[in-house]
N, C-alpha and C positions, 0 to 999 in steps of 0.2 A: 339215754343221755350220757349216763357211766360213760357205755363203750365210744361215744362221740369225743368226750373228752380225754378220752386216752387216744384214743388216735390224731388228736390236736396237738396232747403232749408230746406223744411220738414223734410226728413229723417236727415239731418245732427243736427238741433234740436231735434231730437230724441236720436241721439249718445250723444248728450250733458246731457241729462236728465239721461241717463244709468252711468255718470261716477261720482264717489265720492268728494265730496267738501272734503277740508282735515280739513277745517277753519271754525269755525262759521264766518257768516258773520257781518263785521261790521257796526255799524248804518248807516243809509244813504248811504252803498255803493251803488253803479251801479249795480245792481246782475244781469241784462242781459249782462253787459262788464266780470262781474267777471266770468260766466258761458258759455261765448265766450273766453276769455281768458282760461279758463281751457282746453275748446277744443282746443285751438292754441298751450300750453304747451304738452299736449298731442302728437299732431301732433308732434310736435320737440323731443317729449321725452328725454325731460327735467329730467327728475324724475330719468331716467336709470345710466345718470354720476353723478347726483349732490346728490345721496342714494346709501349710503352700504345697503348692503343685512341685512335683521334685522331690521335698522336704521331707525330715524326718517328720512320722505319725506324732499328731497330739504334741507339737513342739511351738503351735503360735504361729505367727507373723504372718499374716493372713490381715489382709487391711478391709473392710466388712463397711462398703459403701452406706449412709444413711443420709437422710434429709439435713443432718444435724454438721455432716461430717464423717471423715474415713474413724471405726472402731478396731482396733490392733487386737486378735484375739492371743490369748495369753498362751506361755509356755503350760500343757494340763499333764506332763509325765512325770513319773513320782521322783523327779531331780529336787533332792531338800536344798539345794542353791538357788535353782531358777522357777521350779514347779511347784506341786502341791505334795512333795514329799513329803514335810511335816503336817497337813493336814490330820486332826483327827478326824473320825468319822461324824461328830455331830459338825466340826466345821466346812467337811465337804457338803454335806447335808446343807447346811444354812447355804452354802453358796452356790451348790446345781439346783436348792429350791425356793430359796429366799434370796436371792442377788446380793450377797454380803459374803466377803471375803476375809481370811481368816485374821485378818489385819482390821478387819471391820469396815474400811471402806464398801462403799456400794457398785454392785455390777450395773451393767445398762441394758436395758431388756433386748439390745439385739443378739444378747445370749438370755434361750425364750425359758427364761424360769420360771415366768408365769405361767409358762404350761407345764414346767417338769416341777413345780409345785406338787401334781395332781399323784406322783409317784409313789407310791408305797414305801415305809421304811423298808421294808426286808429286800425291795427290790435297790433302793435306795443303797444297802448294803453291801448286794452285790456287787453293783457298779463301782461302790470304794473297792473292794474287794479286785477290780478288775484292773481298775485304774493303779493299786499302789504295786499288782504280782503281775499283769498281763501286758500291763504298755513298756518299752524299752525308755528310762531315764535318757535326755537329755539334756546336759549340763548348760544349756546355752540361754540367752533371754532373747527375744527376737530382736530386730537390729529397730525398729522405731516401737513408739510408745502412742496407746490413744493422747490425744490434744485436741478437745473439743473448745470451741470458744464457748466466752461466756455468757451464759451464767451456768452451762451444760459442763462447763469442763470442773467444777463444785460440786464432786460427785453425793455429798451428801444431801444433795435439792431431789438424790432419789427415793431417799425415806418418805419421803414428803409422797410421793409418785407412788410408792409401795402402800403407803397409808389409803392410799384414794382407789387403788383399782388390784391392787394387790392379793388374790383368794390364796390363803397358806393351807387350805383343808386338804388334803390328800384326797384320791379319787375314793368316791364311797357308790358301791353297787346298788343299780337300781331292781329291786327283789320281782320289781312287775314285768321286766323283762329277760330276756334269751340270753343265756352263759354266752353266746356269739356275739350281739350283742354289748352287752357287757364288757366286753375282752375289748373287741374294736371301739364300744367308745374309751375306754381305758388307755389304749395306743393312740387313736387320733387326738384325744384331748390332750394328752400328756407327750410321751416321750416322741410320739411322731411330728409333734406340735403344730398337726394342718391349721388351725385356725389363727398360728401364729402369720403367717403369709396370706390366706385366703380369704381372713374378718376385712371387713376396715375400720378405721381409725380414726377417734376422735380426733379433737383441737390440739387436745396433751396427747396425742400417741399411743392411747390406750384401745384394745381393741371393743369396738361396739357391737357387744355379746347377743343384743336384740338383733342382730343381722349375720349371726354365724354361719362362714362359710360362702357369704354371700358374693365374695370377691373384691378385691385390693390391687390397687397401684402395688407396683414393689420399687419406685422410682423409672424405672423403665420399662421392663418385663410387668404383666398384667396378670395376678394371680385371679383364672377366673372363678366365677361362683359355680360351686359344687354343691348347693344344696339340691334338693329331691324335684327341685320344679322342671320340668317334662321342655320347655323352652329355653330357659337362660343357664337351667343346670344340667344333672344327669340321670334326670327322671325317666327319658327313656332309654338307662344303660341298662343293662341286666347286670346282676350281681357278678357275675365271671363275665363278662367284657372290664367291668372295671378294676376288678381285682385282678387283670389278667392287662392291664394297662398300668397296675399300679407295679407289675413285675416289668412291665417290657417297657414301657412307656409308649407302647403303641396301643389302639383301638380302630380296626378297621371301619376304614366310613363315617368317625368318629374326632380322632385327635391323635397327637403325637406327641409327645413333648419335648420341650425344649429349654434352653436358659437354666435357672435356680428348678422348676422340676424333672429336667433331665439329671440335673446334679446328684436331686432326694433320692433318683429312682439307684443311679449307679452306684453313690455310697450307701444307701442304706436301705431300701424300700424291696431293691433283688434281691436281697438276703436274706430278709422273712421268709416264717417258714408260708406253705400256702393255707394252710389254719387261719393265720395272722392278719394275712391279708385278706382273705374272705371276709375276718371278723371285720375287718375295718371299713372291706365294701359293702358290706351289713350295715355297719351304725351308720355310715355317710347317707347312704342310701333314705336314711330314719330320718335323717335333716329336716325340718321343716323349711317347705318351699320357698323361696325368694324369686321374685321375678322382675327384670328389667324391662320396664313399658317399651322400649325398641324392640324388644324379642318379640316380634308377633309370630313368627314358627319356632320352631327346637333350631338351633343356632346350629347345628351337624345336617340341617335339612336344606338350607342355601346351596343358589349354583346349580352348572350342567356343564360337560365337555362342548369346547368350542373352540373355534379360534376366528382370526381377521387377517388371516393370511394372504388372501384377497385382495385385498386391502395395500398390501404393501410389498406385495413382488413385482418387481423390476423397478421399484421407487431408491432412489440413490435416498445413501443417509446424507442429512443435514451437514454444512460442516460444523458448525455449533453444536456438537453431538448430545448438549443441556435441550436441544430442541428435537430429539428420536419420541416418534410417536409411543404409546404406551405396547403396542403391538411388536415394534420393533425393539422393545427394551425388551420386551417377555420371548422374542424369538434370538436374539445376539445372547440371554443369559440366564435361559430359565430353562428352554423347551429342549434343550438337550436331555437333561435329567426328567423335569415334569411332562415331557411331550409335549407336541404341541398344541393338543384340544387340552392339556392341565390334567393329564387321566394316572399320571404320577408314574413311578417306573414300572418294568414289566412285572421284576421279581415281587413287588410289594412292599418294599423297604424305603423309598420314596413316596408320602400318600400321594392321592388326589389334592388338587388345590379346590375343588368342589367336594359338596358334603363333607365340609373339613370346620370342625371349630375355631381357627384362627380366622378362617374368613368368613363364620358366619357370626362373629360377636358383633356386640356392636361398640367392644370399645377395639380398635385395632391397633395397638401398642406392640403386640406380638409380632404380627404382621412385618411391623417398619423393622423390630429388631431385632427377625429371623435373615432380614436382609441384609441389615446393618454385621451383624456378627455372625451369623452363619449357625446352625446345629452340629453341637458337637457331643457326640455318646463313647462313653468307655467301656462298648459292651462285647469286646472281642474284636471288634473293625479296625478298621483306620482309626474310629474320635471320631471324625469327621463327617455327616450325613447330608450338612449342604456348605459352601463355603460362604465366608465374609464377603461383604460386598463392600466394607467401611471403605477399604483405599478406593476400592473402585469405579465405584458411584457417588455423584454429586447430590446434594441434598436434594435439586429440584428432581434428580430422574430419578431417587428415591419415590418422592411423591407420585411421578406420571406414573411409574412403575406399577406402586402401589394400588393407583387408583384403576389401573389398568383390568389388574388381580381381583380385586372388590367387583367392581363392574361385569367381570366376564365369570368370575367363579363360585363368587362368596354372595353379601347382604350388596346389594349397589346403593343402598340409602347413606352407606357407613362411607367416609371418605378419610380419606390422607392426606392433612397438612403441609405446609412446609414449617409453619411453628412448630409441627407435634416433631418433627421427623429432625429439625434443626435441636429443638429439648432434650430428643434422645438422643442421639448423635451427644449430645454435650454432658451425656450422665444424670436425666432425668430433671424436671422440674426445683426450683430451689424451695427451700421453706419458710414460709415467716413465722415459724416457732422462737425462733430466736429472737426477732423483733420481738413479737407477740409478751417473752420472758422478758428480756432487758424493760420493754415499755411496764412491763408489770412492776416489775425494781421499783423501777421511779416512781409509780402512783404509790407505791409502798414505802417508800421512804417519805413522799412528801405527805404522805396521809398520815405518818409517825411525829411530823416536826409539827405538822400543823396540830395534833393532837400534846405534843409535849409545849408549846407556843399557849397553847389554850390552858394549861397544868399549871405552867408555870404565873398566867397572868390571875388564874384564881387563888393562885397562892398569896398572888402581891395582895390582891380584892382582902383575904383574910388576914393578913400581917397590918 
């Protein structure tokens, strides 16, 4: 076991050596804390919320869509104007693990503190350490500010929130299990923060821990469930197909990724060392099963090449071109790239659209908004692995489209709206959280007067 864990160390000291200082280092720092710290930020992918695209690393202004409202991530480089320069270490601490800033105000958990709670002081340490010698100070504040309505925009209604669902324990080792183990639930709980995106959520936005990993709305994109169950999750991955999709974001036969987890894989997840990510497709692996009554096969087992070609050669298009059959959508803007039986490209870098998880779920939110926005990877390419179709598709040939895709590749039971497809197009569903708070206000203030009303007339009763 020794020599196991020295060869884990090894390689993940390797990962570290492979990734860029953004900062010269300053005199006398720790460069072994500052170059552990870098790989810790890494891991958290940190870099992903707190940089616009273009922008200086770790400098903010990053607008972080939520049910509630756009959230403006802040300037995090050690600029003592605009940044967390003067943080000390226990007030970076309170604020990567407890959402409180060193002003005391409260953070909003879509910086996921409730998971990077679970982080170790010393690791905790480093990361100061990283942050105040390895990032480049930028003097600047981002050009807007979060501006939540109310009663959300009263950041201290987060204490309240932090009080109710809030774990401050640090991660503590389970002695009955495997150092690999261990390591990977350490990363997915904590600094990887899967269960931040992948749980779902209650009424208040907390995630519901009885169904870890089970999968989540993310407003648009569909984090699906990765627990161990053999149909709805990834019970029949093997440990390297998934650790080996957690680097590339591909899995043959299987899935590809797109959206918010092409994001995780580019900024932070190809970084790890492959120790790291084994560890982690270890403990996911452990998940206990969740299952979606729609799954009655493994959701990677839908579908077969085909096409309806037949069907529609030498048929003139409609001029109403809102009225192209779904065969004809799939051949004017699919089958150049996925061919035309859906058998994906030659080289393998296009999957199949059969035995594919986007179309064997049975929620198909992905589906409409691979279409909608297009796959776009930072892994050396173009960016680019399918294009947008926002401009160029109408909501309805979204739907034919889509149901075209389901029907010939994927689940045919699963269909595409023009609600769901018109929702995402528009930035996902709204919430009535904020009703749900304001109505709460009021039963709370009238349930106050009417109790001061009742105070006041037994006063009169005893005078």
């Amino acid at each position: 076991m020794m020599a196991a864990f020295r060869q884990a160390a090894g390689a993940a000291m390797l990962s570290l050596v492979a990734l860029p200082v953004l900062a010269e280092q300053a005199p006398g720092a720790d460069v072994q804390a500052i170059e552990r710290g870098r790989y810790l930020a890494t891991a958290g992918d940190c870099i992903a919320c707190h940089s616009v695209p273009g922008g200086k690393p770790m400098a903010g202004g990053l607008a972080l869509a939520t049910p509630l409202g756009a959230i403006v991530a802040t300037n995090i480089t050690p600029s003592t104007t605009h940044g967390i320069g003067n943080y000390t270490l226990a007030q970076f601490s309170d604020a990567v693990r407890h959402g409180v800033r060193a002003d005391g105000a409260h953070l909003y958990p879509a910086m996921p503190y409730t998971a990077y709670a679970k982080v170790t002081d010393d690791d905790t340490a480093s990361l100061y350490a990283y942050f105040m010698h390895g990032v480049a100070a930028v003097d600047t504040a981002p050009a807007q500010k979060t501006d939540l309505p109310f009663p959300f925009n009263i950041r201290m209604s987060m204490a309240l929130w932090n009080m109710l669902f809030l774990d401050k324990k640090p991660f503590v080792a389970d002695a009955s299990k495997s150092m690999e183990w261990n390591r990977g639930a350490y990363l997915a709980q904590g600094l990887a923060h899967c269960t931040t995106c992948h749980t779902p959520r209650n009424a208040l936005m907390a995630e519901q821990l009885s169904k870890e990993l089970g999968g989540a709305d993310l407003g648009t994109w569909y984090a699906p469930n990765i627990t161990s169950d053999v149909n709805s999750g990834i019970g029949s991955w093997s440990q390297q197909e998934l650790a080996g999709y957690l680097r590339t974001g591909r899995a043959a036969n299987k899935a590809q990724a797109a959206g918010p987890m092409a994001e995780a894989i580019d900024h932070s997840l190809k970084h790890l060392s492959d120790a790291d990510l084994n560890a982690i497709a270890h403990y996911i692996k452990s998940v206990p099963a969740i299952r979606d009554k729609a799954d009655t096969q493994p959701v990677t087992q839908w579908g077969k090449a085909g096409d309806e070609l037949n069907a529609i050669r030498g048929v003139p298009l409609p001029q109403n071109l809102n009225q192209m059959s779904g065969a004809q959508l799939y051949d004017a803007q699919c089958a150049s790239c996925h061919q035309a039986r859906g058998e994906g490209s030659f080289d393998g870098s296009l999957p199949p659209l059969f035995h594919n998880s986007v179309t064997g779920r049975s929620n198909s939110n992905n589906l409409v908004m691979a279409i909608l926005d297009g796959v776009e990877r930072q892994d050396g390419g173009s960016g680019h692995l399918m294009p947008a179709f926002r401009q160029t598709l109408s909501d309805e040939q979204i739907v034919t489209l889509g149901n075209y895709v389901q029907k010939m590749y994927g689940n045919p039971d699963v269909k595409v709206t023009a609600e769901q497809v018109t929702t995402l197009r528009n930035g996902g569903p709204a919430s009535n959280l904020i009703g749900l708070a304001r109505a709460g206000i009021i039963v709370g203030v009238l349930v106050l007067l009417a109790l001061l009303l009742w105070w006041r007339g037994r006063r009169r009763k005893a005078v």
